[in-house]
C-alpha positions in Angstrom: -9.9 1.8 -132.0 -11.3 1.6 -135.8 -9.8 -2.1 -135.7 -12.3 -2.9 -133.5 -9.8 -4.8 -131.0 -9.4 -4.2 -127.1 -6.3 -2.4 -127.8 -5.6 0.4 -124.8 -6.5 4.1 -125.9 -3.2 5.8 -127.1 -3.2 9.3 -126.0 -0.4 11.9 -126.9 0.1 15.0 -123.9 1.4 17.7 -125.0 3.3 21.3 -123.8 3.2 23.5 -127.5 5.3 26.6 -126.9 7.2 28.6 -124.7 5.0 27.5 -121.3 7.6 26.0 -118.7 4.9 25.0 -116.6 3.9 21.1 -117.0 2.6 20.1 -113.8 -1.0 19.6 -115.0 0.0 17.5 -117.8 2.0 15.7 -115.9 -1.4 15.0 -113.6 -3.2 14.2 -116.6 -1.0 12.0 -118.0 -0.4 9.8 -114.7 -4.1 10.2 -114.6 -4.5 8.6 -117.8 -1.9 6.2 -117.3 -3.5 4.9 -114.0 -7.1 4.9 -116.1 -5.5 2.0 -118.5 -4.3 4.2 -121.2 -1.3 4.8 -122.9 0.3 7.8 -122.3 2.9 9.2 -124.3 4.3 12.4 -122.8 5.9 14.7 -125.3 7.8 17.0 -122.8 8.3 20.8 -122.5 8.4 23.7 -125.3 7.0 20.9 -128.7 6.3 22.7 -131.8 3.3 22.4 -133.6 4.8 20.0 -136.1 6.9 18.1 -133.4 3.3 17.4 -131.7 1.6 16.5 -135.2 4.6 14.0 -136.0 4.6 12.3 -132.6 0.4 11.7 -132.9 0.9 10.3 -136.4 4.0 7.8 -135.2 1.9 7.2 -132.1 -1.3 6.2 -133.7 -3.1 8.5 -131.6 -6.2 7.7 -130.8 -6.6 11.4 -129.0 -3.9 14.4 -128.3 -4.0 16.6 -124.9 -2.9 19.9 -125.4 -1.8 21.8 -122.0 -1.2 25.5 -122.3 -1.3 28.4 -119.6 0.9 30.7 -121.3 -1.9 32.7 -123.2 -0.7 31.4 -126.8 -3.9 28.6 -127.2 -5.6 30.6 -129.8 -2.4 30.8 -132.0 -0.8 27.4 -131.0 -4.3 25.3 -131.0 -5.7 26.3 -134.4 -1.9 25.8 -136.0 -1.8 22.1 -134.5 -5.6 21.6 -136.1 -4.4 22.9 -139.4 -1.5 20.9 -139.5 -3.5 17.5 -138.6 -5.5 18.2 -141.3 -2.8 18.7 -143.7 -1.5 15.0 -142.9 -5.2 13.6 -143.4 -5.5 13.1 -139.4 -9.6 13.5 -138.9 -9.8 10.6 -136.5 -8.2 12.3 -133.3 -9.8 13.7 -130.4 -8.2 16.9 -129.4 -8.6 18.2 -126.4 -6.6 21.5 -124.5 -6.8 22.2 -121.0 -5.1 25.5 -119.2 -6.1 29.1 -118.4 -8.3 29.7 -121.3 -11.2 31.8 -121.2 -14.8 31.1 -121.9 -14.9 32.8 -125.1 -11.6 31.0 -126.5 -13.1 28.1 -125.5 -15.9 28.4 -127.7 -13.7 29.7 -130.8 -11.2 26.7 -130.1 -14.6 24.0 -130.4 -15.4 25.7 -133.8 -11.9 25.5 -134.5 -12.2 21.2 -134.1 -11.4 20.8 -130.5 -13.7 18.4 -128.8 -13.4 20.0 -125.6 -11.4 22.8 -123.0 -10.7 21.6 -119.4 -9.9 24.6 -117.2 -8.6 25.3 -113.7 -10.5 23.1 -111.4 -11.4 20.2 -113.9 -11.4 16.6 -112.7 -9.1 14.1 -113.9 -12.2 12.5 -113.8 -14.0 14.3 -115.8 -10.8 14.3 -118.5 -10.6 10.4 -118.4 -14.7 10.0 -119.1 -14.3 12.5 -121.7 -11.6 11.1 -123.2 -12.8 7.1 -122.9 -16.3 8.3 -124.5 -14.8 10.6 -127.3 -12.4 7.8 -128.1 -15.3 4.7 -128.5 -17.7 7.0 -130.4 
């Protein structure tokens, strides 16, 4: 939203990995959706680069990662690096899934912007996201 114009917030959900498991992204991104924003859904078992390619084609304006197979501090860190790479500073990342407390914390130092875990609010997700977005 750089461009200053009312344009709806484009926000890329993603499933990195083996996880089979995409119910909560699927809530999130009908969540989302039903917010006003533009969801683009990436489907099951995306590589890092497959995720990276679709937020740059998208124009991104934020990327929700969903992972509960255990694999976030491996997966999340590679997708951050790979943003980077392309020159993509201007996306809000955010992961949600079984991550503990402590990864958490590594994964904000890491660049994320912020962790939703098991009993989140879609909510709390779409305030996050609609505040992260406009700052």
């Amino acid at each position: 939203m750089a461009d200053g114009t009312t344009r709806k917030i484009r926000v890329v959900v993603a499933k990195p990995g083996l996880d089979g498991h995409d119910r909560g992204a699927k809530i999130i991104a009908r969540a989302l959706r039903d917010a006003g924003m533009e969801v683009i859904y990436t489907g099951l078992h995306q590589t890092a680069e497959q995720i990276v390619e679709t937020v740059i084609q998208e124009d991104a304006d934020a990327v929700g990662l969903s992972i509960l197979s255990g694999a976030h501090m491996t997966l999340v860190p590679r997708i951050i690096e790979l943003l980077a790479q392309q020159g993509v500073d201007d996306v809000v990342v955010t992961v949600g899934g079984t991550i503990p407390q402590d990864d958490a914390v590594a994964l904000k130092a890491l660049g994320v912007a912020e962790v939703f875990t098991p009993g989140s609010s879609t909510e709390a997700v779409i305030e996050f996201i609609r505040g992260a977005v406009r700052s």
